[in-house]
Structures are given as C-alpha cells and as structure tokens.
N, C-alpha and C positions, 0 to 999 in steps of 0.2 A: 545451526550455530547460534549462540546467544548474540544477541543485537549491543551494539556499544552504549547502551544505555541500561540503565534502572527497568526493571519491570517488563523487559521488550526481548522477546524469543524471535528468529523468523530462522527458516529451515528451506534452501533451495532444492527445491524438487527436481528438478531436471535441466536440461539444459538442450537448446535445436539451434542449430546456427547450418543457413542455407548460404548457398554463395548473395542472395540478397538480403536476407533477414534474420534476424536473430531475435530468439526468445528464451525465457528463464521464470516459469513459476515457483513462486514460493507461497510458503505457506508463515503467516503471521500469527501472534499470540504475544497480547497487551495485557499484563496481570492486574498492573495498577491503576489507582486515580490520579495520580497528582502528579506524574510527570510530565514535564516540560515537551512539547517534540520542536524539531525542529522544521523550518519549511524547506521545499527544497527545490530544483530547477532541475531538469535532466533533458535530455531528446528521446523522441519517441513516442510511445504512447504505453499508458496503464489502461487493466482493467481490476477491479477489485470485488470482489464479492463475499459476502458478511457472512461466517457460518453461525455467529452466535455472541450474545451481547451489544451493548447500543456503544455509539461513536458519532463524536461529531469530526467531519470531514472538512475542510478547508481546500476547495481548490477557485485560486485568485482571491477575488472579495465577496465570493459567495460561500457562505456555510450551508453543508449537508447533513441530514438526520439521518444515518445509518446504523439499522439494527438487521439480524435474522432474515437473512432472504435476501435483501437490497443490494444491487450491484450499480457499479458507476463506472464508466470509462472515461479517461482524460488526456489529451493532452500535453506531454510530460512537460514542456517549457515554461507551463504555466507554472508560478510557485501555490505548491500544494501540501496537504499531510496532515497527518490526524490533530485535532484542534484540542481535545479534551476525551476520553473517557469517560461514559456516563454512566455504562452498567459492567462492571468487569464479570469476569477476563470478556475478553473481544478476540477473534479467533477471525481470520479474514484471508482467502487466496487471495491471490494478485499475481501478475502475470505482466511483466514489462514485456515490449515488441521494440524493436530497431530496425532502421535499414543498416546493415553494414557500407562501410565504404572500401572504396576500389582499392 
C-alpha cells in the first residue's frame, strides 16, 4: 500500500500472530529527499534492515548512519524514525513483534 505520505511506499508482507505474539513484516521504499517524517512511539520492538541507499535513523537522541547491509533493532516506545534521506530511494525490511494481550 502507498504510505500516507509524499514519496513513502511500504507493502505488508505477511502477517503471524500466536496466542502470545504477533508479528507483521514489511517491506519499505523512500523515494525522496526532502520529506518530513514523522517520529513515532509504539509497543514492542522493531527490527529494520537496509537493502539499499543511505538513511539517517533517529531513535531517541541518538542518530544512526544507515546504508546497504546495516540492520538495527529497537525498542518501539522509544520515539524513533527515519531523520532524513541521504542517498534515495532507500528500500529497508522491518519487522514489528508484540506481545498480544489476554
């Protein structure tokens, strides 16, 4: 599905939900430079891994250099999300995990 933004694809791949956890990878694809993202707060935990082009990553008050190869796992409560686009497009799995609740 096209992402509610300018320049921003992402296409859910699948979907696994256990009577404890639930997961949902997608696949991402950033065409442009210059838009805005937003940060964002969730539960659970990311993991993200880069298939191609560079990104700077924000999660909390640290920024990440991510390009081609680089993967990162976070945290999701932490406010996090891509900070700028350095080399497009950017092309990046990622893969949210939850506990479900009772």
């Amino acid at each position: 599905r096209k992402g509610g933004r300018l320049n921003h694809e992402a296409w859910l791949l699948g979907h696994c939900a256990s009577r404890r956890v639930s997961m949902e990878p997608y696949l991402v694809r950033l065409t442009g430079r210059t838009e805005l993202f937003p940060r964002v707060q969730d539960s659970g935990v990311w993991f993200i891994h880069v298939l191609e082009g560079r990104m700077e990553f924000r999660y909390g008050d640290t920024l990440y250099q991510l390009g081609a190869g680089d993967s990162l796992t976070y945290e999701a409560s932490v406010p996090h999300g891509t900070e700028q686009v350095v080399e497009a497009p950017v092309s990046y799995l990622c893969v949210h995990s939850d506990k479900r609740e009772d």
